[in-house]
N, C-alpha and C positions, 0 to 999 in steps of 0.2 A: 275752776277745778271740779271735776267729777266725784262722788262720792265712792269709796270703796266697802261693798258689806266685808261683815269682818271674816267670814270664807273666802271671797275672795283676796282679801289681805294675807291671809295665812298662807293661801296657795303661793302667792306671790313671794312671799317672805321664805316659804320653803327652796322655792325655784333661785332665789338669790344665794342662798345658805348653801345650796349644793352645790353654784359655783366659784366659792372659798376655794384657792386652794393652798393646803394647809403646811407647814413646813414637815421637813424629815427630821427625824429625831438628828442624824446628823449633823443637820443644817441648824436645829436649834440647839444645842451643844456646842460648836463653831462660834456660834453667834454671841453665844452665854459668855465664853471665854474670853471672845473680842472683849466683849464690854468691862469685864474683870481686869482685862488686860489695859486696857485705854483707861478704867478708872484709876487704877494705880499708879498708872503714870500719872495724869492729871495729880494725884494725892500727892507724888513725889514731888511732882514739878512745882507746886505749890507750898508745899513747904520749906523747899529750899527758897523759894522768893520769899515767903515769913520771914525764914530764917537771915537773910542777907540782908532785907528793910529792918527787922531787931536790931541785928549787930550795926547796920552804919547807924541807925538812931541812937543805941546807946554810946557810939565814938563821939556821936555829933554833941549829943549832949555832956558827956563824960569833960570835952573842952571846953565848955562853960558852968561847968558844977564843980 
């Protein structure tokens, strides 16, 4: 591998940076919400499976206590 002086590294590194290209405040507000949206489910959807493994554990054991 060839060595880079750090000028030419910087150039480099600028020439990649300005081809980012960046989201729209839109697009990341959508996005934001998706995620809010899908966590909450996962949160719901998990704690009714808590909630259902609790209760048949305490049935299960409630018939031998």
């Amino acid at each position: 591998m060839a060595k880079t002086n750090p000028l030419q590294f910087i150039q480099q590194t600028r020439a990649e940076i300005s081809k980012v290209v960046w989201p729209t405040r839109r697009e990341t507000l959508l996005t934001t919400a998706m995620v809010v949206a899908l966590a909450t489910v996962a949160a719901i959807f998990f704690s009714l499976v808590d909630l259902g493994i609790r209760s048949g554990l305490s049935a299960l054991l409630g018939l031998f206590g």
